[in-house]
Jmol script that loads the backbone (N, CA, C; Angstrom):
load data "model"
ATOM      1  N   UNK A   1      -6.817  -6.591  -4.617  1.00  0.00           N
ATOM      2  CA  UNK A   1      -5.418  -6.289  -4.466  1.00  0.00           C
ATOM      3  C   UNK A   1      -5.180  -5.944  -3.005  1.00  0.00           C
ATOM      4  N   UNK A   2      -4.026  -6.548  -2.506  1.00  0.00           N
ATOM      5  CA  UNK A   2      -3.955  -6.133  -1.093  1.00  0.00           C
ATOM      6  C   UNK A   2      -2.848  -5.220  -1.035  1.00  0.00           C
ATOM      7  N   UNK A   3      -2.581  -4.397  -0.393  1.00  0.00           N
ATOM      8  CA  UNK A   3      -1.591  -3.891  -0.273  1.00  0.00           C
ATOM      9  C   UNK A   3      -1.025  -3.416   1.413  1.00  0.00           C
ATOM     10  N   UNK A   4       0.159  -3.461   1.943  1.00  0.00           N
ATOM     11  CA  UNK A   4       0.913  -3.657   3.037  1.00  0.00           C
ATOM     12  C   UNK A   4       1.748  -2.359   3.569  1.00  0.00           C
ATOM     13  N   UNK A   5       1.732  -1.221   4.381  1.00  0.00           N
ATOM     14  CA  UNK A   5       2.535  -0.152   4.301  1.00  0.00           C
ATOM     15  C   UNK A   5       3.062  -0.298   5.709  1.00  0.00           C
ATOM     16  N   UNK A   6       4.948  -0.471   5.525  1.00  0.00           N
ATOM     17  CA  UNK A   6       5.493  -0.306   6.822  1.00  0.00           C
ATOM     18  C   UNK A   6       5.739   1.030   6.858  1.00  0.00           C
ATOM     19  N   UNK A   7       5.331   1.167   8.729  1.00  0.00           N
ATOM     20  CA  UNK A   7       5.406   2.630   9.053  1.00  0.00           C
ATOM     21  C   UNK A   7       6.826   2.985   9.842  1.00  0.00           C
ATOM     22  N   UNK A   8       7.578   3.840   9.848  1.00  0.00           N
ATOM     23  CA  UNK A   8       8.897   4.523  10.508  1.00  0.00           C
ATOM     24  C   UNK A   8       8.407   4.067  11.946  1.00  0.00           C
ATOM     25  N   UNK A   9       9.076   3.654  12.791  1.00  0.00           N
ATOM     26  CA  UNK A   9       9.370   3.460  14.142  1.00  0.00           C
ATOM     27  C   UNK A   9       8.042   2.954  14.800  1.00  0.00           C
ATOM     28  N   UNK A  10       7.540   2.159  13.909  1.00  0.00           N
ATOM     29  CA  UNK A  10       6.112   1.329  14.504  1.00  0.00           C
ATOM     30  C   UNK A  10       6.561  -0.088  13.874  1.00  0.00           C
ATOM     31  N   UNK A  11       6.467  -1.368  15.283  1.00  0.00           N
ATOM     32  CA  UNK A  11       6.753  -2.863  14.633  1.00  0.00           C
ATOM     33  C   UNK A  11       5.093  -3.086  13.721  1.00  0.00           C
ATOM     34  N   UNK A  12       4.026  -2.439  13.939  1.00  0.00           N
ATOM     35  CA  UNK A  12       2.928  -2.754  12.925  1.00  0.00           C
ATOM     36  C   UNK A  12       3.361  -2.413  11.913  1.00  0.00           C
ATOM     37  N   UNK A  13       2.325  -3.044  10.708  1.00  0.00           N
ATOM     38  CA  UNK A  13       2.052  -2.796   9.639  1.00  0.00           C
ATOM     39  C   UNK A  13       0.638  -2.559   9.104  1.00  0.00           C
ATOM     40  N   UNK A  14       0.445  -1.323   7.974  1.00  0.00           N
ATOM     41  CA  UNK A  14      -0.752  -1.105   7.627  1.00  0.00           C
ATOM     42  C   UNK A  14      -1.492  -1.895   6.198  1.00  0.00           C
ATOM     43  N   UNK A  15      -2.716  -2.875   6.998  1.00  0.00           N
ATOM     44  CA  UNK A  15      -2.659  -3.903   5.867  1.00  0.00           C
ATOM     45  C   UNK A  15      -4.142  -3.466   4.960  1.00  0.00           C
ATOM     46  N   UNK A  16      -4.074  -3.391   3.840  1.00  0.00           N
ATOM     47  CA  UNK A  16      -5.532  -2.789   3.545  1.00  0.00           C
ATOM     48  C   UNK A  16      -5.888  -3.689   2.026  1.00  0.00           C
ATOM     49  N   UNK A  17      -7.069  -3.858   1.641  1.00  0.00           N
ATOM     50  CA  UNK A  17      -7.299  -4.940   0.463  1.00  0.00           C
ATOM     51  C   UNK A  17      -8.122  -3.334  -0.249  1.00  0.00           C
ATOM     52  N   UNK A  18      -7.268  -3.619  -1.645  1.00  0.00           N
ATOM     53  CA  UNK A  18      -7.919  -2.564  -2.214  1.00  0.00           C
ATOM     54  C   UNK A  18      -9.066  -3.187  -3.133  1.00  0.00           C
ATOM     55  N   UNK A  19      -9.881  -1.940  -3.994  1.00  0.00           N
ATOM     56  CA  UNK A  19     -11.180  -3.177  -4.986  1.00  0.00           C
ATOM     57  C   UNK A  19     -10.024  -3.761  -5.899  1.00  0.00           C
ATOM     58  N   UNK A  20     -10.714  -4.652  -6.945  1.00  0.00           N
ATOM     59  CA  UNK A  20     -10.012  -5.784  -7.942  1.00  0.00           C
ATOM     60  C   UNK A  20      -9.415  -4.662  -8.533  1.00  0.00           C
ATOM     61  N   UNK A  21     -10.498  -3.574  -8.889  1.00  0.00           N
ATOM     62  CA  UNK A  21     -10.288  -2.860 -10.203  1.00  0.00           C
ATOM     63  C   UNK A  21      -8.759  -2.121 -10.251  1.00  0.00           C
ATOM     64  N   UNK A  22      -8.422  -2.014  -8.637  1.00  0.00           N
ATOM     65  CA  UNK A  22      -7.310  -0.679  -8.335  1.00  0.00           C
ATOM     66  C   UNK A  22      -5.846  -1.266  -9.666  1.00  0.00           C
ATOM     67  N   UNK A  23      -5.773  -0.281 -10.053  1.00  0.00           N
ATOM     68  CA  UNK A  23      -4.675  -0.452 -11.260  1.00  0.00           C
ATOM     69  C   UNK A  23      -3.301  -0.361 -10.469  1.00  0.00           C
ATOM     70  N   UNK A  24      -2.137  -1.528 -10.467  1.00  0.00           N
ATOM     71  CA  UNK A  24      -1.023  -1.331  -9.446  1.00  0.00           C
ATOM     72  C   UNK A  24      -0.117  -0.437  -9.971  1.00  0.00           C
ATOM     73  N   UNK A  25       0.102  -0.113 -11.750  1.00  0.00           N
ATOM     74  CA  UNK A  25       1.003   0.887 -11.976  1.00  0.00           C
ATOM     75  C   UNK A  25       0.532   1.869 -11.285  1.00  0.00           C
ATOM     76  N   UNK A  26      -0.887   2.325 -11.179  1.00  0.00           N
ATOM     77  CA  UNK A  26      -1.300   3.694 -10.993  1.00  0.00           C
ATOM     78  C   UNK A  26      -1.062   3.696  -9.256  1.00  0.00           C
ATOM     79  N   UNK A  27      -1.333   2.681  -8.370  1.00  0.00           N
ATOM     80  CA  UNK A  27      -0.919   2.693  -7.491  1.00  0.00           C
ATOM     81  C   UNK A  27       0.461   3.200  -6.916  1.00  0.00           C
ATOM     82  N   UNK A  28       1.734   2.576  -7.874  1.00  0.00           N
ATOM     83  CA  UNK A  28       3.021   2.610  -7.130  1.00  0.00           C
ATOM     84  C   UNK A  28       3.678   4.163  -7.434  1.00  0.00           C
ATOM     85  N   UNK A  29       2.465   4.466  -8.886  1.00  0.00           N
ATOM     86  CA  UNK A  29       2.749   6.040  -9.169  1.00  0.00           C
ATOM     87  C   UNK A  29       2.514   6.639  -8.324  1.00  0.00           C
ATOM     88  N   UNK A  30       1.294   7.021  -7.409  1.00  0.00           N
ATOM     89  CA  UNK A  30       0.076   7.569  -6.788  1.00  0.00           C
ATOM     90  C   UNK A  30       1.640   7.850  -5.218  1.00  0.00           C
ATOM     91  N   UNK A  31       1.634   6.040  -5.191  1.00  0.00           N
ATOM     92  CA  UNK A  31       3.130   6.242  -3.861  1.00  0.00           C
ATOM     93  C   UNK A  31       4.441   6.894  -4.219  1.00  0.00           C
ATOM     94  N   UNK A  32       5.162   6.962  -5.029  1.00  0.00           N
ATOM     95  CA  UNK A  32       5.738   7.828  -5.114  1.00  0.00           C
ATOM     96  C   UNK A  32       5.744   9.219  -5.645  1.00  0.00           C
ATOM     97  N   UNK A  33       4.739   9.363  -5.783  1.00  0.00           N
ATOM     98  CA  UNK A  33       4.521  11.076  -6.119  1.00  0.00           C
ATOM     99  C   UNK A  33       4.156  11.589  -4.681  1.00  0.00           C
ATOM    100  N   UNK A  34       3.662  10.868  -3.927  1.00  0.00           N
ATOM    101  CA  UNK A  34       3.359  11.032  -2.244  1.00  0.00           C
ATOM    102  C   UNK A  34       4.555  11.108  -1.659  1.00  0.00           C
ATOM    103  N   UNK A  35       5.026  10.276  -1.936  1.00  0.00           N
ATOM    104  CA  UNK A  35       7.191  10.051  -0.833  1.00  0.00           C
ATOM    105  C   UNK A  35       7.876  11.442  -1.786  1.00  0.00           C
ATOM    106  N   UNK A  36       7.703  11.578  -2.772  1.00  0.00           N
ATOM    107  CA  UNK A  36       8.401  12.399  -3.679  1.00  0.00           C
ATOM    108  C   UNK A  36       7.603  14.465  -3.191  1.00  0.00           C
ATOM    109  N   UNK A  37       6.874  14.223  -2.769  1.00  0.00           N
ATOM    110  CA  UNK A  37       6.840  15.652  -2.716  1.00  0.00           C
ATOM    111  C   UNK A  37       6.934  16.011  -1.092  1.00  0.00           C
ATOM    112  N   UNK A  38       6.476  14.627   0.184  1.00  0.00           N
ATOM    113  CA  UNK A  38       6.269  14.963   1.240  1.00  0.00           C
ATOM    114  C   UNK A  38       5.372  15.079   1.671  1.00  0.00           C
ATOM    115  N   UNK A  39       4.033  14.886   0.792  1.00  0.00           N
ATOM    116  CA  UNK A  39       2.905  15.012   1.338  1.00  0.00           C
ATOM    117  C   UNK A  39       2.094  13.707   1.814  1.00  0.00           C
ATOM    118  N   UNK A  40       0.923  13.152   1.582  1.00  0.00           N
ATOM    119  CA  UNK A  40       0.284  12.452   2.467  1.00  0.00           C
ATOM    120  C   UNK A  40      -0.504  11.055   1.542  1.00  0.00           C
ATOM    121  N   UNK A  41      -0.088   9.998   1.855  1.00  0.00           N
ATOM    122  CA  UNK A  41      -0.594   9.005   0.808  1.00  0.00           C
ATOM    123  C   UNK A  41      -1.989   8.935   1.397  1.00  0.00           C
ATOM    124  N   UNK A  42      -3.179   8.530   0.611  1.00  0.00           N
ATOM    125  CA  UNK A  42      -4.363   8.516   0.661  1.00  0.00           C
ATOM    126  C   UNK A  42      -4.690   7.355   0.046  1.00  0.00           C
ATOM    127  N   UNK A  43      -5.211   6.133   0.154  1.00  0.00           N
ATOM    128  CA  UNK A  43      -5.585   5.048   0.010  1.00  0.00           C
ATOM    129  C   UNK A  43      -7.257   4.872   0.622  1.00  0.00           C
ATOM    130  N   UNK A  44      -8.283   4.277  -0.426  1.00  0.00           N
ATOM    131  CA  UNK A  44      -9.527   3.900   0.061  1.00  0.00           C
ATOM    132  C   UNK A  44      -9.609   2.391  -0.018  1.00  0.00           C
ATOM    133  N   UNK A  45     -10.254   1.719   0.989  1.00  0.00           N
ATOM    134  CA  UNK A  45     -10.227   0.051   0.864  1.00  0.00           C
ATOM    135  C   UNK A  45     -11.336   0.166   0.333  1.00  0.00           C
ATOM    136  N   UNK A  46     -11.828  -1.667  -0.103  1.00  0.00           N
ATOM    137  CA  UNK A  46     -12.415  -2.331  -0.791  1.00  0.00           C
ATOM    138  C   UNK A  46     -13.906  -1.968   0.457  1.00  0.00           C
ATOM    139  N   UNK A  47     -13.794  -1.474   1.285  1.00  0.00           N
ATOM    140  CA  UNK A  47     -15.021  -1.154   2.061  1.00  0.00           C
ATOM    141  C   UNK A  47     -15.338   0.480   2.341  1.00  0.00           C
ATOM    142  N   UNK A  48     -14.496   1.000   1.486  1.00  0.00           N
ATOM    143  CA  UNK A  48     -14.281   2.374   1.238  1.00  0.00           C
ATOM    144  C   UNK A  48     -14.338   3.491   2.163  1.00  0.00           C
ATOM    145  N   UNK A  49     -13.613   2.723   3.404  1.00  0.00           N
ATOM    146  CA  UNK A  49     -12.998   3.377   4.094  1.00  0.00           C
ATOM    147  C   UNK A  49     -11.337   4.107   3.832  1.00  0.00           C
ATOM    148  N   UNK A  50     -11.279   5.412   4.251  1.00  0.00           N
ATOM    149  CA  UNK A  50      -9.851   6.265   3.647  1.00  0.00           C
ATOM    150  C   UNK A  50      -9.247   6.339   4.834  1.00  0.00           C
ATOM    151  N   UNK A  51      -7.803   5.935   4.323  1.00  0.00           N
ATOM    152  CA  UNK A  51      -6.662   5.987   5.079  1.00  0.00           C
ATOM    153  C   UNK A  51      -5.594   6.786   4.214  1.00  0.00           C
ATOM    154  N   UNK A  52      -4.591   7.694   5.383  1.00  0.00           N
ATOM    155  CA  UNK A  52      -3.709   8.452   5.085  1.00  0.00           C
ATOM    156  C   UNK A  52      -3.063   8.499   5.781  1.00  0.00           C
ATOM    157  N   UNK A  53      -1.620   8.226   5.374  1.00  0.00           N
ATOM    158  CA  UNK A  53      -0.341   7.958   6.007  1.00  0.00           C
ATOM    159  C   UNK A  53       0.638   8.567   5.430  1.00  0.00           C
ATOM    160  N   UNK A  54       0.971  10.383   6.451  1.00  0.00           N
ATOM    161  CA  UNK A  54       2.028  10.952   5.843  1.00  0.00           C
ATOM    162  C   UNK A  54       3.180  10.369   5.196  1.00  0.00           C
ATOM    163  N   UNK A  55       3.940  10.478   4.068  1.00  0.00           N
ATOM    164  CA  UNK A  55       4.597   9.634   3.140  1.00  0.00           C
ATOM    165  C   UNK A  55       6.397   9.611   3.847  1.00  0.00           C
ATOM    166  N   UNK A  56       6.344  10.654   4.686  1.00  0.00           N
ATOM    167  CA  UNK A  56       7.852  10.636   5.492  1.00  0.00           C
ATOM    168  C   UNK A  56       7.867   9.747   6.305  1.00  0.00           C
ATOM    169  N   UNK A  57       6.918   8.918   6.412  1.00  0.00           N
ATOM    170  CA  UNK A  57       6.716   8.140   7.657  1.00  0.00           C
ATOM    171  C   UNK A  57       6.640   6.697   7.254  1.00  0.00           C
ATOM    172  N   UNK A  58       6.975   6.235   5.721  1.00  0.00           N
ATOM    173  CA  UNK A  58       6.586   5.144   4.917  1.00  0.00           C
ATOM    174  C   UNK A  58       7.773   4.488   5.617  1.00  0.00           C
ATOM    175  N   UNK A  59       7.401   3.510   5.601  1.00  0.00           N
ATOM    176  CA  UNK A  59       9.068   2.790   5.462  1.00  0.00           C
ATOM    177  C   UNK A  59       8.868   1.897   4.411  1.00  0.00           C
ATOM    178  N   UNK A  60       8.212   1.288   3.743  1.00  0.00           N
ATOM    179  CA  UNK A  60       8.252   0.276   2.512  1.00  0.00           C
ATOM    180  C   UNK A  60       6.544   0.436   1.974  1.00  0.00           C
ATOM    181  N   UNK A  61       6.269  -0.044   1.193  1.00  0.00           N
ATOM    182  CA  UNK A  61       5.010  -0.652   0.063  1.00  0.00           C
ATOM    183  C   UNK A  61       5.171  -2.099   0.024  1.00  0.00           C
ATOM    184  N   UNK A  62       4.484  -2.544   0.174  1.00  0.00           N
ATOM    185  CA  UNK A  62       4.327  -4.435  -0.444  1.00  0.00           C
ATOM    186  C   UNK A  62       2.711  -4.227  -1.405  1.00  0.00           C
ATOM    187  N   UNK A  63       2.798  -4.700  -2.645  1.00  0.00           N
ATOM    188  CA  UNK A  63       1.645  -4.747  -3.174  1.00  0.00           C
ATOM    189  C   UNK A  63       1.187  -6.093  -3.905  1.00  0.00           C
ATOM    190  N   UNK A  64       0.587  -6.581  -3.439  1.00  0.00           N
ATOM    191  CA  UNK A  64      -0.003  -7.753  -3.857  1.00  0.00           C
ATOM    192  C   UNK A  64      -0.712  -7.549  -5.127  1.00  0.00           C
ATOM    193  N   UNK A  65      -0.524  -7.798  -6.291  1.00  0.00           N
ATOM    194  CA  UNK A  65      -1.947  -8.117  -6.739  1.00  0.00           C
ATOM    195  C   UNK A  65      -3.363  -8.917  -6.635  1.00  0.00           C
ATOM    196  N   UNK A  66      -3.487  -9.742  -6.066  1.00  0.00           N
ATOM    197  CA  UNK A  66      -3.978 -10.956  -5.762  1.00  0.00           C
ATOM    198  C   UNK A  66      -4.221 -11.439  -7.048  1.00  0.00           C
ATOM    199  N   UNK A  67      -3.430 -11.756  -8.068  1.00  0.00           N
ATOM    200  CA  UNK A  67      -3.526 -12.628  -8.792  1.00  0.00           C
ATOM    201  C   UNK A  67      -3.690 -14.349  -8.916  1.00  0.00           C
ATOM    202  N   UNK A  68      -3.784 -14.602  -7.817  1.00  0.00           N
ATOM    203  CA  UNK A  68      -3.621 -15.749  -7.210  1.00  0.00           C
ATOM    204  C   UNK A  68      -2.390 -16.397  -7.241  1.00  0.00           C
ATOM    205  N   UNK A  69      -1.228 -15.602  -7.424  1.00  0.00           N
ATOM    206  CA  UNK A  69       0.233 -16.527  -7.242  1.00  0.00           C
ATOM    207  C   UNK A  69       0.849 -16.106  -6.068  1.00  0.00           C
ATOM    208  N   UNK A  70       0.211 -16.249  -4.868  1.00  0.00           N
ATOM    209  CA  UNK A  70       0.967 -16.154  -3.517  1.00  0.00           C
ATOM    210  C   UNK A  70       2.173 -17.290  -3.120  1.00  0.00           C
ATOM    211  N   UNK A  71       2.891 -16.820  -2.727  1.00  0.00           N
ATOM    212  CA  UNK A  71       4.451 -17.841  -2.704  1.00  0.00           C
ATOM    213  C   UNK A  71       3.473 -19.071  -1.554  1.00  0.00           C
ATOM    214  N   UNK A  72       4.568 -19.862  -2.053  1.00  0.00           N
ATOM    215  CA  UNK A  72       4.239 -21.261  -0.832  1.00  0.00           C
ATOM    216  C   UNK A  72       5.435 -21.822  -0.204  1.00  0.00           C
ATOM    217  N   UNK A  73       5.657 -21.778   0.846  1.00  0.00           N
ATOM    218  CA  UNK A  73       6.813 -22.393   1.648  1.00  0.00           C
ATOM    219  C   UNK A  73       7.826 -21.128   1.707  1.00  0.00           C
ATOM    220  N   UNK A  74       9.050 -21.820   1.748  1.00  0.00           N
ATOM    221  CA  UNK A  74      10.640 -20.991   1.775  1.00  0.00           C
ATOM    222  C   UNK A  74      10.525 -20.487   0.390  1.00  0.00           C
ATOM    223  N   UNK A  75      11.437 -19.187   0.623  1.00  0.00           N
ATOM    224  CA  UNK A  75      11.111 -18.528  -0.843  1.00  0.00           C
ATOM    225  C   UNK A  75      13.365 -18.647  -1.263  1.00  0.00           C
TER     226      UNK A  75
END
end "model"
wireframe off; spacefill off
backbone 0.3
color backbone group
């Protein structure tokens, strides 16, 4: 699963591939209980390295599943 976090007043984006197993409900819960209290999202990649990105500072989520249905062309 990949998942994509735009940050407040940065043109990057934080791109991170999570393991297969990561469950995306539990994911988008996990993000808004983070934006919802103010505190600090915590994400481990598929190489289990941890990243944390205070949640006031989110500007969006993109979550891929990698199910293999990535768009093709103009959407």
């Amino acid at each position: 699963m990949d998942i994509r976090i735009g940050v407040v007043n940065t043109a990057k984006e934080l791109a991170l591939e999570l393991p297969d197993a990561t469950d995306g409900a539990a994911l988008k819960a996990d993000v808004e209980a983070a934006v919802g209290e103010g505190s600090v999202l915590w994400l481990t990649d598929a190489k289990g390295r941890t990243v944390g990105v205070p949640a006031d500072k989110v500007a969006y989520v993109d979550i891929d599943p990698g199910d293999g249905t990535k768009p093709f062309g103009f959407s």
